[in-house]
C-alpha positions in Angstrom: 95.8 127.4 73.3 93.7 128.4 76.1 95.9 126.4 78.7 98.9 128.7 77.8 96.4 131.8 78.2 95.4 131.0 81.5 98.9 129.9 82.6 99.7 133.7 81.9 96.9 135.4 83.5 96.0 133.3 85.8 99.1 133.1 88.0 99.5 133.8 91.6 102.0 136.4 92.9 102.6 135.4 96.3 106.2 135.9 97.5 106.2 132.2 98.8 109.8 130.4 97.7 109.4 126.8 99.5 109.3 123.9 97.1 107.6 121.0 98.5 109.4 118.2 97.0 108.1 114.6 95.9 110.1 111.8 94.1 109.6 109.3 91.9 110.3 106.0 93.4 114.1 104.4 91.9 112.7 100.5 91.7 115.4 98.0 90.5 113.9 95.5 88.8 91.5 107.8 55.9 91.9 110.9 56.7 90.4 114.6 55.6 93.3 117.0 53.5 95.9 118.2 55.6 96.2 115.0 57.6 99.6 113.6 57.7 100.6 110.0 59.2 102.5 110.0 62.3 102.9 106.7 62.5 107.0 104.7 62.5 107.7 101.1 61.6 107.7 100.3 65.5 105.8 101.1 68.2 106.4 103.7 71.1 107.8 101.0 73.4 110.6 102.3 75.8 114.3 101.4 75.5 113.6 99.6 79.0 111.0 97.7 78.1 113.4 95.6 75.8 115.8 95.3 78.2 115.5 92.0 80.6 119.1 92.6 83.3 118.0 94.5 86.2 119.0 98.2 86.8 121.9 98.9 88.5 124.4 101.4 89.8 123.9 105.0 90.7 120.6 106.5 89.5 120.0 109.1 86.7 118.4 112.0 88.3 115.7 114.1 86.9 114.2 117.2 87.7 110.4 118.5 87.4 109.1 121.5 88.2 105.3 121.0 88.3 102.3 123.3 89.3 100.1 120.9 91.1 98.6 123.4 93.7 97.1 127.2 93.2 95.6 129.5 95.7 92.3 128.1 93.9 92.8 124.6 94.6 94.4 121.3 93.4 95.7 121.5 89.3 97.3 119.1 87.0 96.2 116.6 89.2 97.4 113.4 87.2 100.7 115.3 85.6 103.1 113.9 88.8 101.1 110.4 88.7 102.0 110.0 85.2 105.8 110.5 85.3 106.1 108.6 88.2 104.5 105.5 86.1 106.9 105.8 83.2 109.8 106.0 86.2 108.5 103.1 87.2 107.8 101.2 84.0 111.3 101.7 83.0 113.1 100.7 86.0 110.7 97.5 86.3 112.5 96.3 82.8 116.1 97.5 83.1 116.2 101.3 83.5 118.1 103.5 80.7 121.3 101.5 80.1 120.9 99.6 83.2 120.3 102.9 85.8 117.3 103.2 87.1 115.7 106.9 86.6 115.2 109.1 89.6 112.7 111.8 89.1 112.2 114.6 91.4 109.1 116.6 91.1 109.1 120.4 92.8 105.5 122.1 93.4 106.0 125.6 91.9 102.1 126.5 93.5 101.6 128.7 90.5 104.2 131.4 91.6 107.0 132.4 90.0 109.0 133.1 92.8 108.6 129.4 94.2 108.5 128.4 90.4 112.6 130.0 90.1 113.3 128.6 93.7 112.6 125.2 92.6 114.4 125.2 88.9 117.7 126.3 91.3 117.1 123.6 94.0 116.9 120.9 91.5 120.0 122.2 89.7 122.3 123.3 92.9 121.2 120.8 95.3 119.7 117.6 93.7 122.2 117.9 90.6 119.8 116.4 87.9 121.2 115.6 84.4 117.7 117.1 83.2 114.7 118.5 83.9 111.5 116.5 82.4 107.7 116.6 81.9 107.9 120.6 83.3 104.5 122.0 84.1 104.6 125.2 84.9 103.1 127.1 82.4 104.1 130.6 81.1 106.2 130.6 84.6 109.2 128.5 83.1 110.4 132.1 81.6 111.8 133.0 85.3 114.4 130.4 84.8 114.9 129.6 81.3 117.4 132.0 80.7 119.5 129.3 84.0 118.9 126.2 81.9 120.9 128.0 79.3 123.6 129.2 81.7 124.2 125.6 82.9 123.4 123.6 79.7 120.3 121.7 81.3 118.2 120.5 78.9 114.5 120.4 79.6 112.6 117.4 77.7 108.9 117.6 77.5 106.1 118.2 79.4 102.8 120.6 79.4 104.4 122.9 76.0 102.5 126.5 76.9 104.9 128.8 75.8 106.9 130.1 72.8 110.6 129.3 74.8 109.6 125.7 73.8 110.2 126.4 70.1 113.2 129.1 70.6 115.4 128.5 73.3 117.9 126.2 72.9 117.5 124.1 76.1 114.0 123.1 75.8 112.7 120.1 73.6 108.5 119.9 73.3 107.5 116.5 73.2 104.7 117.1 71.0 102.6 120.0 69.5 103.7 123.5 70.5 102.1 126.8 71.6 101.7 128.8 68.9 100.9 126.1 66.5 98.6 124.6 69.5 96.5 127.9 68.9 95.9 127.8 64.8 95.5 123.8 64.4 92.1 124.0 65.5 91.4 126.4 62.5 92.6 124.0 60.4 91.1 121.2 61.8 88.0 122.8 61.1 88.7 123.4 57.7 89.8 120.0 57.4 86.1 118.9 58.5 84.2 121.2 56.3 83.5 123.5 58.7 82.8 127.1 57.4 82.2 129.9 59.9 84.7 129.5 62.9 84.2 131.2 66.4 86.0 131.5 69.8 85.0 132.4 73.0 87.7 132.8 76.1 87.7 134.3 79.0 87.0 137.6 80.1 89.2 137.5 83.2 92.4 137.7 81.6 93.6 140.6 79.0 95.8 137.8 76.9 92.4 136.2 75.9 91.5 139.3 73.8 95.0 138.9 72.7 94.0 135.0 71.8 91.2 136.3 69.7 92.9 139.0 67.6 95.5 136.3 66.3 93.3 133.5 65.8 91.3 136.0 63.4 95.0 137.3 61.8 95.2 133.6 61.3 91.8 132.2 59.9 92.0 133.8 56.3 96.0 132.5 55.8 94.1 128.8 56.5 91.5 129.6 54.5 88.6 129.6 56.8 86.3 132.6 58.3 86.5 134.3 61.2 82.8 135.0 62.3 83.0 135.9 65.6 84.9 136.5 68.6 84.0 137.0 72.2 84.8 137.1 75.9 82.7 135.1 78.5 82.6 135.1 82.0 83.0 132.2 84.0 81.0 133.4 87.0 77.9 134.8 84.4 74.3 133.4 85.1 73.5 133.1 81.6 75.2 133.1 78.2 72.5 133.4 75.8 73.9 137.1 74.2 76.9 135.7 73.1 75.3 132.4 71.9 72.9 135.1 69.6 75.7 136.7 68.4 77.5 133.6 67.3 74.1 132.2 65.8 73.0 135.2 64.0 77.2 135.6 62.8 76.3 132.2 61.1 79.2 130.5 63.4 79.1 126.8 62.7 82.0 125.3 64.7 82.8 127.5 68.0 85.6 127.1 70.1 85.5 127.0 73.9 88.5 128.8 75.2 87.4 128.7 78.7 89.0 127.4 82.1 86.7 125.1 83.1 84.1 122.7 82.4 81.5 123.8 84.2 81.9 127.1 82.1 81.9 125.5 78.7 79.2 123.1 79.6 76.7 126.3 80.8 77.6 128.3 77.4 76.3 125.2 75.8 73.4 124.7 77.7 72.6 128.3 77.0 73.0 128.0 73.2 70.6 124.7 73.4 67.7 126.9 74.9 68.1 129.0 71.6 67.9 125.8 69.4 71.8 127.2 68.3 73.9 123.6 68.1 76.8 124.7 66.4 79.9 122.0 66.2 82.3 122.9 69.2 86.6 122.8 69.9 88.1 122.3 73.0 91.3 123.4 72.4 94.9 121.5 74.1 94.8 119.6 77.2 91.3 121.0 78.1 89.9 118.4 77.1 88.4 116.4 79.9 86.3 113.0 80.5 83.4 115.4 81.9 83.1 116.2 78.2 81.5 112.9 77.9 78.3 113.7 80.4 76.2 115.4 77.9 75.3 114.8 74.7 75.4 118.6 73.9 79.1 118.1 73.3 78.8 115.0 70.2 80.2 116.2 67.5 82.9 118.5 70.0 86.7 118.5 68.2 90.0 118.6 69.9 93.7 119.0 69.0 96.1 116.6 72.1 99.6 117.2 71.4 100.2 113.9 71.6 98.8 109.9 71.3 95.2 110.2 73.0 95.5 107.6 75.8 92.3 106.0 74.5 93.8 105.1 71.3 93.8 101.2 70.6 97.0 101.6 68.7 100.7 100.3 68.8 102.2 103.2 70.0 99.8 103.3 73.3 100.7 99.9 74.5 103.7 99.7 77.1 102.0 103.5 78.3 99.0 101.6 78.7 100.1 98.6 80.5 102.1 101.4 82.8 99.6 103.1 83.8 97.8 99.9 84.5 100.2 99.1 86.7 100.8 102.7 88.4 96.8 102.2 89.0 96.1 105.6 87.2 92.4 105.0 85.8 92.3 107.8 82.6 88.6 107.2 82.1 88.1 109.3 85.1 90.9 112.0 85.5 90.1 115.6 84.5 93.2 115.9 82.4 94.3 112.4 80.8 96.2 114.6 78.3 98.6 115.4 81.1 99.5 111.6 81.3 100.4 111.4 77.9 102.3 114.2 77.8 104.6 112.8 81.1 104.8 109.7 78.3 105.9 111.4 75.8 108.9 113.6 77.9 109.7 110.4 79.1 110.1 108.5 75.7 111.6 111.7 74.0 114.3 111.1 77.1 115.1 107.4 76.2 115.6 108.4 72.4 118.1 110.9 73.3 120.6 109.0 75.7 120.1 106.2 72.5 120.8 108.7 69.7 123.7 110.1 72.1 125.5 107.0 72.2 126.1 106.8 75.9 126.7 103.7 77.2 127.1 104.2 81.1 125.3 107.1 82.8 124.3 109.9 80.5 125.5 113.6 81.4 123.5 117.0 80.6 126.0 117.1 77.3 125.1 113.5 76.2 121.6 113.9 75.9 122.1 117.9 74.3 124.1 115.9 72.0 121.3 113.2 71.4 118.5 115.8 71.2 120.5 117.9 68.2 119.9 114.3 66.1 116.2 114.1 67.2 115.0 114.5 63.1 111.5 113.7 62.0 111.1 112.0 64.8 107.9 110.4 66.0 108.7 107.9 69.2 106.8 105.2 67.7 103.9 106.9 66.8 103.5 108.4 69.8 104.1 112.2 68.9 103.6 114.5 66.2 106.9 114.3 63.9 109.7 116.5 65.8 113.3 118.0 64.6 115.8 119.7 66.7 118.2 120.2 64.7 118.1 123.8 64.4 117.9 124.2 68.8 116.6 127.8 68.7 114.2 127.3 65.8 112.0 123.8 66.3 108.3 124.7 66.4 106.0 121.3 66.2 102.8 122.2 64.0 101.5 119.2 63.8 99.0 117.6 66.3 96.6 114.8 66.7 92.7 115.3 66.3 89.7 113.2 68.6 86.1 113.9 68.3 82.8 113.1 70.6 80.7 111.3 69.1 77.7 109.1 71.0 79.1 110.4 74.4 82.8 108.8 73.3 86.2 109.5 72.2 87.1 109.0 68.4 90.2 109.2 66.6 88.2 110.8 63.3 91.2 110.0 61.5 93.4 107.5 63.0 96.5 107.9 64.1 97.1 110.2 61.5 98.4 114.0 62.4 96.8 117.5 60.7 99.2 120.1 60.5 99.2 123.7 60.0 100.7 126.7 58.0 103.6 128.4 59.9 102.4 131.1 61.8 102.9 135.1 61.6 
């Protein structure tokens, strides 16, 4: 997944260990083959939301840390938004056994120092039950190793690293990394797609690495690997490597690039060669820009979890949340953010349910509830998920959208495609 590779390479190392510190606000009132439904019985609607008594009593604290500001500007700009809606939405119809949720969000600023400050703050001096909806990238390995030491679980959130499939104190609420970065070989497959290609960034030494193991990968699938390249975001011009791709017979090519701007001027540059192979945008990369140019119809991606534009069961109460939190996804940069905030949020409600807590739920009590998480899909909302085994739980299975006409589709429903294990 190109997010995780840039949350590697990309990072600041600034010496910086302030925090700054937000909170949420504690109110008191058919398919192609290898598609497989992730669909329940009932939709992804929030213990709150069935709940009519008002919350009461102390608050269950939560703990985010987030990386919402770089030394190159603003990221994740939604992310904070988002899980301050669902803290909202659930304390507007009851809270979580009649507490309202408190969520603190820590700015890590995209270094790791500030990134380990932050985990130990909220641990040590806010006392949270649980960390949620963490988005820090590759930097969460500076504290992992604490969550274990003091039994914190950490529920959801932006999934780019392998620790969210091994260690046994973080629970992805959705697609993980690994599988994040083969799926879109499949999906390809899936779509009759023959000649794959990727293209990430030059910048950073792990997207060479990105390359080497999607083309280890591509003949387990079943699919070829044509070509592989590196690509400059700052180049002129990117006609040689759209050449190389045409003349390699590449028919879908992924854009494993950091921005927009960058994947929008490699297409531009393949449209001057008459070269209009199908394209993937890989994990949250996906962006509403996508939709300003009709180069990118017919562009595939993989979310991790619900699409927010789905009309579907599953998206209502995060819908009518967001509504309310007056969070317009048509025009963020990274809607996929919000659902994934959703997602930690409702993975957090099913685990003080399947805990059996009845007051206010401890660290222990939602460890405990996580362990029975089993095929697990929140209503439809996520890929199926199993915990059951805490240091093995890898999610392979993912959602797939496509542009078509300048909009989002859901090519085949609310079904899920899933991949081979990697390795």
């Amino acid at each position: 997944m190109v997010a995780a590779v840039m949350a590697v390479g990309c990072s600041s190392s600034s010496k910086s260990s302030s925090s700054p510190t937000t909170s949420a606000q504690v109110a008191t009132t058919s398919a192609p083959a290898g598609a497989s439904s992730a669909a329940s019985s009932a939709p992804a609607t929030t213990a709150a939301a069935a709940a009519t008594a008002a919350a009461t009593g102390d608050p269950i604290v939560l703990g985010s840390v987030e990386t919402l500001t770089s030394p190159l500007g603003a990221v994740n700009p939604i992310t904070d938004k988002a899980i301050n809606a669902w803290a909202a939405w659930v304390n507007s119809h009851g809270g979580v056994n009649g507490h309202p949720v408190k969520v603190i969000i820590k700015d890590d600023g995209g270094d790791q120092a500030r990134s380990v400050a932050a985990a130990h703050e909220l641990v040590e001096q806010d006392h949270v039950t649980a960390f949620i909806n963490v988005g820090s990238g590759a930097l969460i390995s500076g504290w992992s190793d604490y969550m274990v030491q003091h039994n914190i679980p950490v529920i959801g959130g932006a999934v780019f690293s392998p620790l969210w499939s091994t260690s046994p104190m973080f629970f992805p609420a959705g697609g993980t990394f690994i599988e994040g970065a083969t799926v879109t070989l499949e999906i390809a497959k899936n779509f009759s797609f023959k000649h794959y290609g990727a293209l990430f960034c030059a910048e950073a030494a792990q997207c060479k690495l990105a390359i080497a193991f999607l083309k280890s990968q591509a003949a387990k699938v079943g699919i070829d690997f044509a070509y592989g390249g590196t690509v400059s975001s700052t180049a002129a011009d990117y006609t040689a490597t759209c050449l190389a791709a045409k003349e390699a017979g590449v028919d879908i090519l992924e854009l494993g690039v950091a921005t927009y701007d960058t994947g929008l001027n490699i297409a531009k540059s393949c449209d001057r060669q008459g070269y209009h192979p199908a394209w993937i945008i890989p994990g949250e990369a996906i962006s509403n820009k996508y939709l300003g140019s009709p180069l990118f119809n017919n562009a595939y991606g993989s979310p991790a979890d619900l699409p927010w534009f789905a009309d579907a069961p599953a998206n209502a109460d995060f819908k009518a949340a967001m509504t309310a939190a007056n969070i317009d996804l048509t025009k963020a940069d990274e809607p996929l953010t919000a659902t994934d905030a959703w997602a930690a949020g409702l993975l957090f409600e099913k685990a003080v349910a399947l805990s059996g807590a009845t007051g206010l739920p401890s660290s222990a009590d939602l460890l405990a509830g996580l362990a029975k998480v089993n095929n697990e899909t929140l209503g439809g909302f996520v890929p199926p998920l199993t915990f059951t085994n805490p240091t093995n739980k890898p999610v392979p299975c993912f959602f797939v959208l496509q542009i078509k006409s300048q909009a989002f589709s859901l090519p085949q429903g609310t079904q899920v495609t899933c991949n081979p294990p990697a390795g």
